[in-house]
C-alpha positions in Angstrom: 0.0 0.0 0.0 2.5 2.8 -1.3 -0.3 5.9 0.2 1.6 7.5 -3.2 1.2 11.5 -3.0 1.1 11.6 -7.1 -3.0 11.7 -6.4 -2.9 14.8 -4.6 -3.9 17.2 -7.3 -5.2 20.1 -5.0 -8.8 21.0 -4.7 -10.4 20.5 -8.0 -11.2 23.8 -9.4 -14.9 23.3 -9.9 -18.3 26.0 -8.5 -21.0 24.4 -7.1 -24.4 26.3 -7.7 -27.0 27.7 -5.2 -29.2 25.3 -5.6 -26.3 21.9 -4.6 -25.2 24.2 -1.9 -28.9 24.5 -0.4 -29.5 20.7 -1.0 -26.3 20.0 0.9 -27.0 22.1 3.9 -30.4 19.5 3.9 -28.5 16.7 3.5 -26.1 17.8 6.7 -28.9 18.7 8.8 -31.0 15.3 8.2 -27.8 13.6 9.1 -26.6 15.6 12.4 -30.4 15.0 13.4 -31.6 18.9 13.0 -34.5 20.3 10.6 -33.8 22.1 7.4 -36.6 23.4 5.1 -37.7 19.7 4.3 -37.1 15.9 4.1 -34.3 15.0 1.4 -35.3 12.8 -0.8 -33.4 10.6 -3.4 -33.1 7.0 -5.0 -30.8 4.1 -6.4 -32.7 2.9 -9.5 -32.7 0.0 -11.1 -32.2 0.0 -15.2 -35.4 -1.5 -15.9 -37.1 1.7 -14.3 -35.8 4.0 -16.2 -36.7 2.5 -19.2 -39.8 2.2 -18.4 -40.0 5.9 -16.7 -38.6 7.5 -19.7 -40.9 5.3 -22.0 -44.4 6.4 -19.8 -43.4 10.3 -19.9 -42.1 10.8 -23.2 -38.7 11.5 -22.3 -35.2 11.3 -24.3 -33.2 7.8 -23.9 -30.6 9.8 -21.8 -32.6 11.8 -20.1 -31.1 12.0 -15.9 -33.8 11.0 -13.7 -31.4 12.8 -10.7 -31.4 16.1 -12.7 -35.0 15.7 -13.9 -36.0 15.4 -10.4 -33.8 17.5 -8.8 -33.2 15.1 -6.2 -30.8 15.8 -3.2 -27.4 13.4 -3.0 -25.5 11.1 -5.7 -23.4 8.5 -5.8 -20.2 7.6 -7.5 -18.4 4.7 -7.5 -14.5 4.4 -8.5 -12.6 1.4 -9.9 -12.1 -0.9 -6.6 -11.0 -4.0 -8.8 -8.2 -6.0 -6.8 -6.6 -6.1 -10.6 -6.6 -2.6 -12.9 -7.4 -4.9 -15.9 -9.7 -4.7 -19.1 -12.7 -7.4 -18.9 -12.2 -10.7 -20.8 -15.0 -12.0 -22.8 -15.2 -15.3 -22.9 -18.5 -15.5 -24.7 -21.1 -13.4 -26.2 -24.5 -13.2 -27.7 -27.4 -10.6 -28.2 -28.9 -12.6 -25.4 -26.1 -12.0 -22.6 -22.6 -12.1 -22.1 -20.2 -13.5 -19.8 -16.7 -12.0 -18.6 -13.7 -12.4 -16.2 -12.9 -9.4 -14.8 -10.7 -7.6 -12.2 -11.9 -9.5 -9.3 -11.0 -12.6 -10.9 -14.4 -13.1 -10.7 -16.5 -14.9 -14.5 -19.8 -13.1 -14.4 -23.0 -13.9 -17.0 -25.3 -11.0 -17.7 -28.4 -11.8 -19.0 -29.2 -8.8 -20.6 -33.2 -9.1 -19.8 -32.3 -9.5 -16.2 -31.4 -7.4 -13.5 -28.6 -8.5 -12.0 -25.8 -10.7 -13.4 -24.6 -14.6 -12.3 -21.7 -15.3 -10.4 -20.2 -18.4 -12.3 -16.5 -18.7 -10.8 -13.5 -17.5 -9.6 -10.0 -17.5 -9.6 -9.7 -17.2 -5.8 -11.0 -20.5 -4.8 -9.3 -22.1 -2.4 -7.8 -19.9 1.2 -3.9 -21.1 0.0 -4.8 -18.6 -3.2 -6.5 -16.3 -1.4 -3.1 -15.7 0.9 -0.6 -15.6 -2.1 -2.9 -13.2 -3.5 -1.8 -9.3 -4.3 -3.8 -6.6 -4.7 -2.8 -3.5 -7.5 -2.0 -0.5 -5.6 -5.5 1.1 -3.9 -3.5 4.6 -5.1 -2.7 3.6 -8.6 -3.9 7.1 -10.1 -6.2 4.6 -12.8 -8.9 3.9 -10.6 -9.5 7.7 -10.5 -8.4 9.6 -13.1 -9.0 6.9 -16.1 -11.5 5.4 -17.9 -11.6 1.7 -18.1 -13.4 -1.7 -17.2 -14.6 -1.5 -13.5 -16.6 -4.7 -11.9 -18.7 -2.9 -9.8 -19.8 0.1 -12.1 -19.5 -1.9 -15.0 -21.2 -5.3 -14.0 -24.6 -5.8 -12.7 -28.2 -3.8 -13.2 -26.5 -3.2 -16.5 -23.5 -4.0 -18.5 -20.6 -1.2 -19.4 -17.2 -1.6 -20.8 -14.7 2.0 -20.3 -16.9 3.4 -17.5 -15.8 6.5 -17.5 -12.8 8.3 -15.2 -14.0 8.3 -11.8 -13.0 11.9 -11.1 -14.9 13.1 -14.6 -18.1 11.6 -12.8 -17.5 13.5 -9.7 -17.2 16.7 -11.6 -19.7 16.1 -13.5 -22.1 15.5 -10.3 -20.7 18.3 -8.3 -22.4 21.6 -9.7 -25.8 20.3 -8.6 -25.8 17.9 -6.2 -23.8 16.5 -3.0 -21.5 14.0 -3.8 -21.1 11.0 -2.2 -17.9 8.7 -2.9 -17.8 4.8 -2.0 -16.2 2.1 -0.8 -16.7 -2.0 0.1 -16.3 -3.2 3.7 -14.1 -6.3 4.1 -16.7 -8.5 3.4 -18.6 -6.7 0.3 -14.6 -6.9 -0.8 -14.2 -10.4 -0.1 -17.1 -12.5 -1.8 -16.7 -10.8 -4.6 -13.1 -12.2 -4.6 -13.8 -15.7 -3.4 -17.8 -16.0 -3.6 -19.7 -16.7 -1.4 -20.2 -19.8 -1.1 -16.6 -20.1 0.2 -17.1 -17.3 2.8 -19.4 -19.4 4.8 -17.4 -22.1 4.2 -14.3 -20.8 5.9 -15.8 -19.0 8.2 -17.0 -22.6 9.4 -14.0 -24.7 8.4 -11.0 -22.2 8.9 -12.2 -19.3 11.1 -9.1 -18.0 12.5 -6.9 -18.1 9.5 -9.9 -16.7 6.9 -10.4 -13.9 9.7 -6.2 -12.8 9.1 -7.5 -12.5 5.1 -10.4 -10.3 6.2 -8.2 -8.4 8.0 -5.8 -8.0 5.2 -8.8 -7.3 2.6 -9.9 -4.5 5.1 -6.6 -3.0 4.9 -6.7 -2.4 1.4 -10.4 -1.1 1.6 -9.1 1.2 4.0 -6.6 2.4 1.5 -8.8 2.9 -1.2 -11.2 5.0 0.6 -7.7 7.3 1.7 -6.8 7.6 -1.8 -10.5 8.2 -3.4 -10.5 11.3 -1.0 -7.4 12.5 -2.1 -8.0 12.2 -5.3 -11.4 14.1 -4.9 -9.5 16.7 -3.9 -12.0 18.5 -1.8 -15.0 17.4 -3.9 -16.5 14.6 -1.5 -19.3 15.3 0.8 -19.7 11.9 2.3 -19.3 8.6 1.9 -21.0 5.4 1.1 -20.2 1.9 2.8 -21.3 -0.7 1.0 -21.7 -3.7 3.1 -24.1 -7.1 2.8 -24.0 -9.1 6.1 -27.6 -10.3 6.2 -30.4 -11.7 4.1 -34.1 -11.3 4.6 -34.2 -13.5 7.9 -30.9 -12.5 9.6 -27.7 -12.3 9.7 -25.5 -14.5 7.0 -22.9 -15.4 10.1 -22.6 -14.9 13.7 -22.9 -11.6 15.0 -19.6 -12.6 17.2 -17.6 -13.3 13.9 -18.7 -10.3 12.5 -17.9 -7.7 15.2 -14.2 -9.9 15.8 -13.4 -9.6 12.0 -15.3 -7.4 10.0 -16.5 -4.8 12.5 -12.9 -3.3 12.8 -12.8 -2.2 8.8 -16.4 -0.6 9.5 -15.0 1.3 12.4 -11.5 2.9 10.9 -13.3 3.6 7.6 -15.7 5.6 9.5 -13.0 6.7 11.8 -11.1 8.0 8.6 -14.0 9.7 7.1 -15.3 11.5 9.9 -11.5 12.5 10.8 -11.9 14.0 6.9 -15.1 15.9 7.8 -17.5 13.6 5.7 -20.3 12.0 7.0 -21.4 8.3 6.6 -24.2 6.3 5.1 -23.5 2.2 5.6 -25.4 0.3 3.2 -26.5 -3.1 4.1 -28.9 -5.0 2.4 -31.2 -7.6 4.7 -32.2 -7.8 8.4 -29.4 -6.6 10.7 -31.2 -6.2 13.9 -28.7 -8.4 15.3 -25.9 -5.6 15.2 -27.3 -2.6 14.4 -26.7 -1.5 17.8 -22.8 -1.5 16.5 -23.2 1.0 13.7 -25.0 3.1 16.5 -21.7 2.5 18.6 -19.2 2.9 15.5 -20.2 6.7 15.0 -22.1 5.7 11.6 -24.2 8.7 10.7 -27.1 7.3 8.7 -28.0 3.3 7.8 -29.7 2.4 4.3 -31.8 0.8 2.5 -33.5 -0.5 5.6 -35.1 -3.2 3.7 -38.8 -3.4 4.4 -39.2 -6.5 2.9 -36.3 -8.0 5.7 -38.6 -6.9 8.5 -37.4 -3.6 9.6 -39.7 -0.3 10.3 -37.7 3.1 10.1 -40.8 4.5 12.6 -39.5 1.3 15.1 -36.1 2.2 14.8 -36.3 5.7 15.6 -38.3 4.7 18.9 -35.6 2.1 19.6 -32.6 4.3 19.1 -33.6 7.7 19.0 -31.2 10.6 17.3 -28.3 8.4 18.1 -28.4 7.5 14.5 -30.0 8.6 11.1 -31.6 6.5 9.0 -32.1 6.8 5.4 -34.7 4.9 3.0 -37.4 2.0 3.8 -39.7 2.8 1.7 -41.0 -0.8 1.0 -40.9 -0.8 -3.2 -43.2 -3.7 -2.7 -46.1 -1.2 -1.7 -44.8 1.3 -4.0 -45.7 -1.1 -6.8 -49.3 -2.3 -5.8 -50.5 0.3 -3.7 -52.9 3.2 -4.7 -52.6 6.9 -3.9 -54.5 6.1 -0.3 -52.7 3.4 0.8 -48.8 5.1 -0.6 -50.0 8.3 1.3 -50.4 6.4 4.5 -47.6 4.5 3.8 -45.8 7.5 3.2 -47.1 10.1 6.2 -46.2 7.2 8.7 -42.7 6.7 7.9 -42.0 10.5 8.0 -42.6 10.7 11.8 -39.3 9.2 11.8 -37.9 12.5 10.3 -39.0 14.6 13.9 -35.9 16.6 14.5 -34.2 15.6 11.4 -32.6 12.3 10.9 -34.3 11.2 7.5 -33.6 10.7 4.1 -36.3 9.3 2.1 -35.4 6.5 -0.4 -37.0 3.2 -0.8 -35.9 0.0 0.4 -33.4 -0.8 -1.7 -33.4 0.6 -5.4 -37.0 1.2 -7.4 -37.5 -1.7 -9.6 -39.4 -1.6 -13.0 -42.7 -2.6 -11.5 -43.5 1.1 -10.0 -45.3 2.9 -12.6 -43.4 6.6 -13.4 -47.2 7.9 -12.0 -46.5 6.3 -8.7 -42.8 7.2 -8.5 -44.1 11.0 -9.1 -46.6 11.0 -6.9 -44.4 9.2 -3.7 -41.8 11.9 -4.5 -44.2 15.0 -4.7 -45.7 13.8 -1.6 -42.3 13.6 0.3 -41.4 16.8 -1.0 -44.9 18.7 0.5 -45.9 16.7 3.7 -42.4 16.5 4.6 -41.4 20.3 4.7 -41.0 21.4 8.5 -42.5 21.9 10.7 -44.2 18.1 9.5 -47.8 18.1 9.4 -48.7 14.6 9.3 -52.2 14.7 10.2 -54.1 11.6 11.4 -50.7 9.9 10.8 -48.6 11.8 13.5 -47.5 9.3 16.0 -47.4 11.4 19.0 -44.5 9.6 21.1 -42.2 10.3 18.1 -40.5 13.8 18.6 
């Protein structure tokens, strides 16, 4: 891990407008548990969605749902392959494709599907896995190049060249907050090894599979210290991303987890906050097990708060208060089916979690294809009326939520 100073470029001579500057004053205040004007509001979307949202209003092919929208934060995503390498095709059809790429990982994508297959990797066995050497987190490609990238490139849709990280983040900066990311140790990991051989060694070989996590964590350490750097001033927070769970519970024990992955969560957040950027850990599936731990670690907001895994952001917030924000849980299963009464309820209930800030709206996960544009509208006109301050909620105001 070389921590190479050739990525320190200065602040990046670019103006943010009015408008971004206003949206991130909202965005800070949600997450330090204060009210702004209103309840920020914004969205992962799935590819199918926007298809289908461009198709039902009319709209040009390229048309930017964020801009469109005017929505509140962004997301950007550098190169965090373990190998700065182009994809290999080893097969193609009009139908899908299937590549080896810089995880080592071979990936089909189904083109009519939404996300792509895991099929094998070159990291199969816990001898490779410890003769294994990661490219330099600061090699200058992963921000300031175009090129193949596994996690940009390979999954809702398919991309080859993703454009240079830092273009993205310039591109984003005039009008929204930007948010950069990075994997925990075990996002990092499975997509290394799969993971079907995490649980395998967690069970089989736990001590010396932990000393590889702790290893992997390292270098996602480093790669969040050189994606800020190379920002140069442009960041104004960062994403974890980090799947422990499924829609039951936890994937492993809560005790493995908080020996061997919980200490990568804890100095990424350590670093950001120590670089004045705020946090938003994203964890798919039911954590109840540990979220008390993201409370403990300092993490400012958790997302997507998956409805469909069992969790209530209204519950939360009388379980833990302000000591933590919360940001999503809109359950995109109701946003699908339900009418305007029923998404209005839906909707005016989960914003008495946003009492005294500590809110971001989003849904559950990312909106899939079957929300009709009229309903995606409606949801986010809704937010963006009931939810200015001081919140008039009505018959939905839950009185013991302040």
């Amino acid at each position: 891990m070389s921590g190479a100073c050739h990525l320190d470029r200065g602040v990046q001579n670019v103006e943010r407008s009015a408008r971004a500057a206003g949206k991130l004053r909202r965005m800070n205040a949600a997450l330090g548990h204060q009210e702004a004007d209103r309840v920020p509001v914004s969205d992962f979307f799935w590819g199918s969605f926007l298809r289908r949202w461009r198709e039902e209003l009319g709209l040009a092919a390229d048309t930017d749902i964020y801009r469109y929208y005017d929505l509140d934060w962004v997301v950007t995503i550098p190169n965090m392959d373990p190998w700065i390498r182009p994809f290999e095709i080893l097969s193609e059809t009009a139908e899908d494709v299937t590549v080896r790429t810089g995880f080592g990982a071979t990936i089909r994508k189904k083109f009519g599907q939404a996300m792509p297959g895991f099929v094998a990797f070159e990291t199969d066995t816990l001898d490779k896995l410890e003769a294994l050497k990661f490219d330099d987190p600061w090699d200058e490609r992963r921000y300031f190049r175009e090129g193949d990238n596994q996690i940009a490139g390979v999954g809702d849709g398919f991309e080859r060249n993703s454009p240079a990280w830092i273009d993205t983040v310039k591109e984003r900066y005039p009008d929204f907050p930007v948010y950069g990311s990075v994997c925990e140790a075990h996002e990092m990991v499975w997509r290394i090894v799969g993971s079907e051989n995490v649980l395998t060694w967690i069970g089989e070989a736990p001590e010396r599979f932990g000393r590889q996590i702790e290893r992997v964590g390292a270098y996602c350490l480093e790669l969040a210290k050189a994606q800020v750097r190379a920002a140069g001033g442009l960041l104004d927070g960062m994403v974890i991303w980090g799947d422990v769970a499924y829609r039951k519970g936890m994937l492993f024990s809560p005790a493995y987890w908080r020996k061997y992955f919980k200490p990568t969560v804890q100095a990424l957040t350590g670093y950001c906050h120590g670089e004045g950027l705020p946090v938003i850990y994203h964890g798919c599936g039911n954590v109840n097990r540990i979220f008390a731990d993201f409370v403990e670690l300092g993490v400012d907001a958790y997302n997507p708060l998956e409805a469909k895994a069992g969790l209530d952001v209204v519950e939360l917030r009388r379980q833990y208060g302000h000591r933590i924000a919360f940001c999503g849980n809109m359950d995109v299963m109701t946003w699908a089916r339900g009418d305007e009464a029923e998404l209005r309820a839906t909707v005016l209930t989960k914003l008495n979690a946003a009492k005294g800030g500590g809110y971001i709206f989003q849904s559950d996960h990312s909106v899939p294809s079957n929300v009709s544009a009229a309903s995606y509208e409606y949801v986010l006109n809704l937010v963006r009326q009931a939810g200015r301050y001081p919140l008039a909620l009505g018959e939905y105001d839950l009185a013991d939520l302040s």
